[in-house]
C-alpha positions in Angstrom: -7.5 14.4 6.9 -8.7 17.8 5.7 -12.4 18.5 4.3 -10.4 18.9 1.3 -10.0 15.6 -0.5 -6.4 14.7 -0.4 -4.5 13.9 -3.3 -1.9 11.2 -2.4 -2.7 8.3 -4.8 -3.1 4.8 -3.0 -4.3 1.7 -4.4 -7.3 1.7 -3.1 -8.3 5.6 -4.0 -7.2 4.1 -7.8 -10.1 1.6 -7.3 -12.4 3.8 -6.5 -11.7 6.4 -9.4 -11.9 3.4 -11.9 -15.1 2.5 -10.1 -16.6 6.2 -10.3 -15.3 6.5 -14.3 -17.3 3.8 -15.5 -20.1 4.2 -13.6 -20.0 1.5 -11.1 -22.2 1.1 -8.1 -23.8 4.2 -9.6 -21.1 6.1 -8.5 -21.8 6.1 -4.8 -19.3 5.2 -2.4 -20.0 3.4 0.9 -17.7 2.1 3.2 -17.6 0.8 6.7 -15.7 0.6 9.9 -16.5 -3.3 11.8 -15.4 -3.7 14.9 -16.1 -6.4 17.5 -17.2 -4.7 20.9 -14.8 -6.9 22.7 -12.1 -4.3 23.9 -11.1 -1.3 23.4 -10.0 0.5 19.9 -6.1 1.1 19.1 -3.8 2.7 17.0 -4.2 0.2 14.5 -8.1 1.0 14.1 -7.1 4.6 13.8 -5.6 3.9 11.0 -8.6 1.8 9.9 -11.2 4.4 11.0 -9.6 7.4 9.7 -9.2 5.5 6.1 -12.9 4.5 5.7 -14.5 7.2 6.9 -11.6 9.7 5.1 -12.0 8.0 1.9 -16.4 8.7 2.6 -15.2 11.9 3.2 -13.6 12.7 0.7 -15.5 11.2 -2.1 -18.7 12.8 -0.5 -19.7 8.9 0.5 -21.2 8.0 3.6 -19.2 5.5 6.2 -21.1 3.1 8.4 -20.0 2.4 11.6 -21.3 -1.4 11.9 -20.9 -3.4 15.5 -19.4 -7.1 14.6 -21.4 -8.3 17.5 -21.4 -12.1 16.9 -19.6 -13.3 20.0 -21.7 -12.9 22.8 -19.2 -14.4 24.9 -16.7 -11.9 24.8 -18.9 -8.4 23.9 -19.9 -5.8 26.0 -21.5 -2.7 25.9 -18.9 -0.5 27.8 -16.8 -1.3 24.9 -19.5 -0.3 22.4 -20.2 3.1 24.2 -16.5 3.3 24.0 -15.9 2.9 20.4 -17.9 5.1 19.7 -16.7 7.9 22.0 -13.1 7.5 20.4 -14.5 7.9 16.9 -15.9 11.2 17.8 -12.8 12.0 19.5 -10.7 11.4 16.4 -13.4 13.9 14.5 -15.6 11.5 12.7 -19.8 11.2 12.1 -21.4 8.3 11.4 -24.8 10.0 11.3 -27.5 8.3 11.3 -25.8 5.2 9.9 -25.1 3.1 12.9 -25.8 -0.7 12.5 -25.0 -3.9 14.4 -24.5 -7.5 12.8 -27.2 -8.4 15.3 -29.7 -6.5 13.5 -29.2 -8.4 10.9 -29.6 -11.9 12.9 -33.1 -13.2 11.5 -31.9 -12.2 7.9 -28.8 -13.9 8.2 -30.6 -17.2 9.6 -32.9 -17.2 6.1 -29.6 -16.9 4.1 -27.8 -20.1 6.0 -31.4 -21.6 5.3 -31.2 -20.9 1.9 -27.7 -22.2 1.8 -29.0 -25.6 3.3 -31.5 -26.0 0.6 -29.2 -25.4 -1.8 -27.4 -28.4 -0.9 -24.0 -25.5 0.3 -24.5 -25.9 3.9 -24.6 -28.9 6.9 -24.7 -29.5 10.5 -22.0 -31.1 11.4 -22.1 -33.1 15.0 -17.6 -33.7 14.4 -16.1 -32.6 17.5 -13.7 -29.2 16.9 -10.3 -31.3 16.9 -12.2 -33.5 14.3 -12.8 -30.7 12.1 -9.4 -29.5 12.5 -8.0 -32.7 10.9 -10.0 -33.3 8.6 -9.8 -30.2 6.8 -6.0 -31.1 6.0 -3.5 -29.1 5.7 -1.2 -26.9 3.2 0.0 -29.8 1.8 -2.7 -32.3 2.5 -6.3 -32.1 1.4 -9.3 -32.0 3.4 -11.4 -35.1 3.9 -15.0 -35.3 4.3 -16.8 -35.5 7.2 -19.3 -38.8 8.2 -21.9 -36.0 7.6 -21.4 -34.0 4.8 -23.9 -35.8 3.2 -27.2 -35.6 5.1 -30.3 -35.1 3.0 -31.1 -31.2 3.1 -34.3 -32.3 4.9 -32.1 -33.6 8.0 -29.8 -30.5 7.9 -33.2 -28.2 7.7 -34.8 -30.1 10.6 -30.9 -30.3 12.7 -30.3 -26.8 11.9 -33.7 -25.5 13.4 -33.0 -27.6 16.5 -30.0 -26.0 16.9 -31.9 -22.6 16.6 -34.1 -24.0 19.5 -31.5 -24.6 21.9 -32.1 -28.5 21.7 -27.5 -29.1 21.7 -25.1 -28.0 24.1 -22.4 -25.4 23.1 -20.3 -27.6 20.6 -22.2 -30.6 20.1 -22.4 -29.7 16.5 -21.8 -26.9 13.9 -23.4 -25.5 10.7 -20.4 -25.4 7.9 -20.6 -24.1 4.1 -20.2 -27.0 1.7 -17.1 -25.8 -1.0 -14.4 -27.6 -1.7 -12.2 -29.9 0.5 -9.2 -30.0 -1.7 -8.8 -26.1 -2.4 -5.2 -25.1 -1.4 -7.4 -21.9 0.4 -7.8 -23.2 3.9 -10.6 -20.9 4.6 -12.7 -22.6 1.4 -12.7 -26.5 3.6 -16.0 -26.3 4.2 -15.3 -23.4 6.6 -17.9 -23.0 10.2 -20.6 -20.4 9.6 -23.1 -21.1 12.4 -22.1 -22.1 16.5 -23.9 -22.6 19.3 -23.8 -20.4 22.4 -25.9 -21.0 24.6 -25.2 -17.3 26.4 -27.2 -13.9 25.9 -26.4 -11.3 24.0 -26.3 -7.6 24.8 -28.9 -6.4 22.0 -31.1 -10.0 21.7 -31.4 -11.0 24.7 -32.4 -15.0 25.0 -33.9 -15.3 21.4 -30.5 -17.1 19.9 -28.8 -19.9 21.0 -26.7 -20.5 17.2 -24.5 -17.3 16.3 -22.8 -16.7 12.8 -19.1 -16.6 12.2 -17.7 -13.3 11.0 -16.6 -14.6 7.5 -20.5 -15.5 7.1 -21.7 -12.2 8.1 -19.0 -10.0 7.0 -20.4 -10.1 3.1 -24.0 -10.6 3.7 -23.7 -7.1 6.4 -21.9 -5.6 3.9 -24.3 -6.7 0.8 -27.5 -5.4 3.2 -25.8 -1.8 4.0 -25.2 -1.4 0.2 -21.4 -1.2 1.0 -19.3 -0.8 -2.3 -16.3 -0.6 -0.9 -15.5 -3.2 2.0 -12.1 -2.7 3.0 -10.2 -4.6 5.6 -6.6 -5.5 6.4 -4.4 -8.0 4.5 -5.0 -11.0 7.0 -8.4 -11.6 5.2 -7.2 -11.3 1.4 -7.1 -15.3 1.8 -10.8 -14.7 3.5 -11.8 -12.5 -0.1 -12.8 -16.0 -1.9 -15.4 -17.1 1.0 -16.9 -13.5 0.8 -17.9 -13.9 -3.1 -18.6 -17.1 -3.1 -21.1 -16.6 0.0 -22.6 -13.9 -2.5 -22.6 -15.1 -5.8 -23.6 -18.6 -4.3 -27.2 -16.6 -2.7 -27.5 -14.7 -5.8 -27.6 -11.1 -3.8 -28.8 -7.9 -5.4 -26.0 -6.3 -5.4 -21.8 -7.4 -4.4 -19.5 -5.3 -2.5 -15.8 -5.2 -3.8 -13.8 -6.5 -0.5 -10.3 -4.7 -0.8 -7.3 -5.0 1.5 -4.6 -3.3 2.7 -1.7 -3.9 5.3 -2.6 -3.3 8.7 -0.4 -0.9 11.8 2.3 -2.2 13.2 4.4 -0.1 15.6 8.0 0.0 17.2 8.7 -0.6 20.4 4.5 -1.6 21.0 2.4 -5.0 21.0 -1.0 -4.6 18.9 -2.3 -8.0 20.1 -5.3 -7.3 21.8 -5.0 -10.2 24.0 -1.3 -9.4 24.5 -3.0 -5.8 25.6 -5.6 -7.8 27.9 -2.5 -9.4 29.7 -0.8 -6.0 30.8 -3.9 -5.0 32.0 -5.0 -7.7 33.8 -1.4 -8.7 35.6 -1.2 -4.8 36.2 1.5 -4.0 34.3 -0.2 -1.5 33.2 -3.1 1.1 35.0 -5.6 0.0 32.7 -6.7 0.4 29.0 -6.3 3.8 29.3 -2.8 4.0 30.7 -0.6 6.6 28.7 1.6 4.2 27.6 -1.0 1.9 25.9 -1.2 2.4 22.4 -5.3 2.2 22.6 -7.0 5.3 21.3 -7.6 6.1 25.0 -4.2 6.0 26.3 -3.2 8.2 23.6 -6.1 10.3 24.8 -4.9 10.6 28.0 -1.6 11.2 27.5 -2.0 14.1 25.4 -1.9 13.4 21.9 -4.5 15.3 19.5 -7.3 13.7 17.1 -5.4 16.1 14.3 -1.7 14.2 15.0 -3.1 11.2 15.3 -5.0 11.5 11.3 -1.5 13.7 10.5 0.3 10.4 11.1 -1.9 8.2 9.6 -1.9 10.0 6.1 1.6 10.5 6.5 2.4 6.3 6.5 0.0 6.0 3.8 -2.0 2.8 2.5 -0.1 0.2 1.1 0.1 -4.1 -0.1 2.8 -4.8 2.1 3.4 -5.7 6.1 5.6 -3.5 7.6 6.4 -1.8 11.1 6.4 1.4 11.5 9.0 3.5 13.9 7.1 5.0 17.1 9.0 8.1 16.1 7.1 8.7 12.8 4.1 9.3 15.3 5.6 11.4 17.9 6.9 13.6 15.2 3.7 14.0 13.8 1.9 14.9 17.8 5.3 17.3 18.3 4.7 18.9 14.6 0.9 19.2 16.0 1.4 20.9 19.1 4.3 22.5 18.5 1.6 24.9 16.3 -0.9 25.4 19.0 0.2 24.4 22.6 0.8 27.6 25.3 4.1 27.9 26.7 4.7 27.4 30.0 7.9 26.7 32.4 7.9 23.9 35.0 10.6 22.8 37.1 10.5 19.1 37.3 13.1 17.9 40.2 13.9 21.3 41.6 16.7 22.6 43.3 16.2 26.0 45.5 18.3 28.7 44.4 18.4 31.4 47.2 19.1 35.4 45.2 21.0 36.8 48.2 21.0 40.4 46.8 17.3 40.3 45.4 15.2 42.6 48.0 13.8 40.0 50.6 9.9 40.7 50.0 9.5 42.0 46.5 7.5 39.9 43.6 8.4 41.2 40.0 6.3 40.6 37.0 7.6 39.5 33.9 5.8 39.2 30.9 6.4 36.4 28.6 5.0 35.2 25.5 2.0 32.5 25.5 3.2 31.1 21.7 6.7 32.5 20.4 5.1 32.5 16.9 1.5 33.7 17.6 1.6 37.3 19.1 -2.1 37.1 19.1 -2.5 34.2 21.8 -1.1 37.2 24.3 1.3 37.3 27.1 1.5 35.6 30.5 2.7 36.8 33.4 5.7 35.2 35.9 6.7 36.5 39.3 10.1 36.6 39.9 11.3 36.3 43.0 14.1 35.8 46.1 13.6 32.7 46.5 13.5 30.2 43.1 13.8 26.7 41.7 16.0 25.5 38.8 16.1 22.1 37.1 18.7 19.7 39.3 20.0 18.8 35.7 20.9 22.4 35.4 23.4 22.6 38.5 26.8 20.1 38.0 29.6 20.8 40.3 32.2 19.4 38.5 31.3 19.6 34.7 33.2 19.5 31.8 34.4 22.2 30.0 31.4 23.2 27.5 29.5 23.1 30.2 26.7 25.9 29.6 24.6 25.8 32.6 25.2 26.5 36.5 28.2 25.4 38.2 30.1 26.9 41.3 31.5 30.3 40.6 29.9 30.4 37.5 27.2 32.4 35.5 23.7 31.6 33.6 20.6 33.5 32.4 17.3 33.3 34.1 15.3 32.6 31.0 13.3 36.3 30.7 14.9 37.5 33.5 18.7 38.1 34.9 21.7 36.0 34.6 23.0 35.0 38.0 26.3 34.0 39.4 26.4 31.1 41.8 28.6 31.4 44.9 27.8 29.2 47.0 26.9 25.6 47.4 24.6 23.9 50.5 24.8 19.8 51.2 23.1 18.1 53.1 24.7 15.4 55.7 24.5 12.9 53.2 26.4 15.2 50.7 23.2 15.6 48.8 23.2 19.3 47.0 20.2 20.5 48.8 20.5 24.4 47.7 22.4 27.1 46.0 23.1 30.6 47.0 23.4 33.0 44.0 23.5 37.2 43.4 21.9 38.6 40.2 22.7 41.3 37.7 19.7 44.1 37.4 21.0 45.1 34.5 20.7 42.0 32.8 16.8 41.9 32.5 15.5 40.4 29.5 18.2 39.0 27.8 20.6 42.4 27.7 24.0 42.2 28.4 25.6 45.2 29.6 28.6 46.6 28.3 32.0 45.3 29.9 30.4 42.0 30.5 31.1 38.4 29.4 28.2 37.4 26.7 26.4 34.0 29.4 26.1 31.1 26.7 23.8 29.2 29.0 20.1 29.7 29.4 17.7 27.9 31.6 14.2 27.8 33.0 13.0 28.6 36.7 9.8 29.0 38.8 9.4 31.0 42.1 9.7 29.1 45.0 6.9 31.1 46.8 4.3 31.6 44.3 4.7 28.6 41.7 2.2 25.8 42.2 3.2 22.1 43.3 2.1 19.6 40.7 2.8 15.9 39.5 4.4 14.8 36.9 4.6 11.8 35.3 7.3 11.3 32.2 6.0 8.7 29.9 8.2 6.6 27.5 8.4 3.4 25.7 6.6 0.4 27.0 9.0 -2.1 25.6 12.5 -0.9 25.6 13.4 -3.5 22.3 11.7 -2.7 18.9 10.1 -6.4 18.4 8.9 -7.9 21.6 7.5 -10.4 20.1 10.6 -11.4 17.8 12.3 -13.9 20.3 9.8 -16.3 20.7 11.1 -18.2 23.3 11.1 -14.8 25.7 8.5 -14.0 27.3 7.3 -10.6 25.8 6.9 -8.8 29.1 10.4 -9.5 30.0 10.8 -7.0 27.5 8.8 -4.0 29.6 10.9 -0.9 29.9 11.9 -0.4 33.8 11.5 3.3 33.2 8.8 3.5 30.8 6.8 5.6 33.9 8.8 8.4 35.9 6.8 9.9 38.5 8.0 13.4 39.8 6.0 14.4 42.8 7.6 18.0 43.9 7.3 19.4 40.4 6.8 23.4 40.4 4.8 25.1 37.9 4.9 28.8 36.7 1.1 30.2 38.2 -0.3 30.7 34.8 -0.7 26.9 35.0 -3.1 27.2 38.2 -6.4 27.0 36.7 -5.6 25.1 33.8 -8.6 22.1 33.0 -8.1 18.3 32.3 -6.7 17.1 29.1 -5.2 20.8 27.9 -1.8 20.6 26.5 1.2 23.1 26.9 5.3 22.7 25.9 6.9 22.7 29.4 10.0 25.2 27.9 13.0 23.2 27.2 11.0 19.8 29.1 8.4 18.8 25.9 4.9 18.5 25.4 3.0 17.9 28.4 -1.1 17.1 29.1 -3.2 17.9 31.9 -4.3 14.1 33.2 -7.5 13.4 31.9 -8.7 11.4 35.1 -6.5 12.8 37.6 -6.2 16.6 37.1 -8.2 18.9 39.4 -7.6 22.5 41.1 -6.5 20.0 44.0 -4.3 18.0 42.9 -2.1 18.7 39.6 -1.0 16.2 37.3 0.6 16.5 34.3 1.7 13.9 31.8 4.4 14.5 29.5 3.5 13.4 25.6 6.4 13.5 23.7 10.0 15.5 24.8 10.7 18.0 22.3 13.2 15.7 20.1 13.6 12.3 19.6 16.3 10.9 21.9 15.6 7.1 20.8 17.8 6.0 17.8 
């Protein structure tokens, strides 16, 4: 999103306008961004993160960034550090308005007090599965617990025990008493206090009971003075146990909890457990493997903060579940780079080319352009030399007839330097092509063709065999080669892992102006795509480059 506020009309931006025109929450806005610290962010947050804080943005609001942390169990505070590294990344501030649900872990306790002695809330000592069936089903209504109606005294004195550590981890439960026979599930006298008996990452020892997120969700929100809580359609049927939680404690003031449909990609699995899986069977390198569509796997491949919001505004906010094609988002990282990433040419499975009538020790400079459409980014230079490498796609001894590029006895331009004829063609025992023997035109420099000869159709890239650099590269693609993995449910989804969604290239030759490039810069390997300098892996030692998106889409 731009500093600018943008002007595409969504739903929610229509609340908020009504809101602001008649005066409403005294025309602040104030939204929030909730994750759980339990893994690691993904696209699907992006989309989240760059709609709250945007929309704070744009109305000159403020966004909170608030840690859900009320699962000990399954928190951590490498995940927190990293949330909060990929929100930066993405070009976000939270200021000085970071919060945690655990700070609000004494207030929330008075509030489930409060409900107690209001005769809305009970321990419950029914076993999980017991709770399951009695709260019914769509077509059944719930049926009351044995102890739905203990004295508030009992719950009071039970509910403090439970604060004390005095029951095991599921021995009994604190649940909001609504309505057993609503047709909303979540309104059956839902669970809003557990036990764990576990420490937590901020508190320490002091809790053994932890609240559920649908308990603190409105009462965080109501604390912060959030006016706008918004949050994906899977908790519109959550929206009634959010006001009745605050109209029920009479709070001083009641956010507006406002949904919207959530990310869902092509050829990708969201799930984070699904996620969890790849990484812990090894499928994949880790969280931040390129082809994982977690903030940091986009990271590391290459794909900027700017393409990342591009896309996000571009899908829009809407009512209704949908998936979106993976190719919407690569067009919007090609459309971003394409603007701003150096040119550079890299031969990625060479084949030697041997210039027999090129002088045997000379290096020639040629100058090139950095950008083709920003003069003021400068030249770079390339040595040309006797000795080069060409693209293995680029050579076919028996092509078909609009064939373009190098072929025995035939002719092709050196891109910014000579066209060449190749007359010669080395195997290997095996009958492997293993080097080409070619003569060059001088007169041909720089794209001119002399008079008397044939206009060359073909064009290709090269590097000097003797003064390019060896590097790595690693040609990422689709992690699922179906669009649904998830849609046969009998398959296992990661039967549905694409083969060749990771193609290393280890004799890859770059031009030199690529020598002393630094992690995580991003250049279009000419006629190749957009490649990235490996975030973790890249040094002056070893060069690794991972390719982002190829310069069209070739899935259909």
């Amino acid at each position: 999103m731009s500093e600018e506020k943008n002007e595409v009309n969504n739903f929610i931006r229509n609340i908020i306008d009504a809101d602001l025109k008649t005066g409403k929450n005294k025309g602040q806005v104030v939204t929030r961004f909730p994750p759980e610290p339990n893994g690691y962010l993904h696209i699907g947050h992006a989309k989240s993160i760059c709609l709250n804080f945007g929309l704070a943005q744009d109305y000159k609001g403020v966004c909170h960034l608030r840690f859900d942390d009320t699962n000990p169990l399954a928190e951590d505070v490498e995940y927190v550090d990293s949330i909060q590294e990929d929100i930066k990344w993405l070009g976000f501030d939270w200021q000085n308005k970071l919060f945690y649900a655990s700070d609000y872990f004494d207030k929330l306790y008075d509030f489930a007090v409060q409900l107690i002695k209001l005769g809305k809330a009970y321990v419950d000592h029914s076993t999980v599965e017991e709770i399951r069936q009695l709260r019914g089903s769509l077509t059944k209504p719930g049926q009351a617990s044995s102890f739905r109606n203990r004295s508030v005294e009992e719950n009071l004195e039970l509910f403090d025990k439970m604060k004390k550590g005095e029951f095991k981890d599921g021995e009994c439960v604190l649940r909001a008493k609504i309505d057993l026979a609503s047709p909303n599930m979540n309104m059956r006298d839902p669970i809003i206090y557990r036990i764990r008996n576990v420490a937590h990452h901020r508190t320490g020892d002091k809790w053994q009971i932890y609240p559920m997120y649908d308990f603190t969700h409105p009462l965080s929100d109501m604390l912060e003075g959030i006016t706008h809580s918004i949050c994906t359609l899977e908790f519109e049927d959550h929206r009634p146990l959010y006001d009745w939680l605050l109209d029920e404690l009479e709070t001083p003031c009641h956010p507006q909890q406002i949904e919207f449909a959530r990310l869902n990609l092509d050829y990708t699995v969201m799930s984070k457990r699904k996620l969890l899986e790849l990484v812990e069977k090894n499928l994949v390198s880790g969280w931040d493997d390129p082809r994982m569509p977690t903030v940091r796997g986009m990271r590391r491949r290459g794909y900027t903060p700017q393409s990342i919001k591009n896309f996000c505004d571009r899908i829009g906010v809407t009512k209704k579940n949908s998936i979106i094609s993976l190719s919407t988002l690569e067009h919007a990282v090609r459309e971003d780079l394409d603007e701003k990433a150096p040119r550079a040419m890299v031969v990625i499975d060479p084949i030697k080319v041997v210039i027999e009538n090129y002088p045997d020790n000379e290096t020639e400079i040629l100058n090139a352009s950095i950008h083709p459409k920003k003069a003021e980014m400068g030249k770079r230079e390339i040595p040309f030399t006797k000795e080069i490498y060409i693209e293995r796609s680029d050579f076919m001894e028996d092509p078909p007839k609009d064939y373009f590029r190098l072929k025995p006895e035939g002719f092709v331009r050196l891109r910014y330097a000579y066209v060449i004829h190749c007359h010669n063609v080395i195997k290997d025992e095996s009958g492997k092509v293993v080097e080409l023997r070619a003569n060059y035109f001088k007169d041909t420099k720089g794209g001119v063709t002399p008079e008397g000869m044939k206009k060359v159709k073909g064009i290709i890239h090269w590097v000097s065999a003797t003064k390019g650099i060896p590097c790595e590269v690693r040609l990422y693609d689709r992690l699922f080669k179906v669009p649904d993995p998830l849609a046969d449910k009998n398959t296992d989804f990661k039967e549905f892992l694409n083969e060749e969604s990771l193609v290393v290239m280890e004799e890859a030759v770059a031009e030199p102006s690529l020598e002393n490039v630094k992690a995580e810069e991003q250049f279009q390997f000419e006629r190749m795509g957009f490649f990235a300098a490996d975030r973790e892996e890249h040094s002056s030692d070893r060069r690794v480059f991972n390719r982002i998106v190829t310069l069209k889409d070739n899935w259909k």
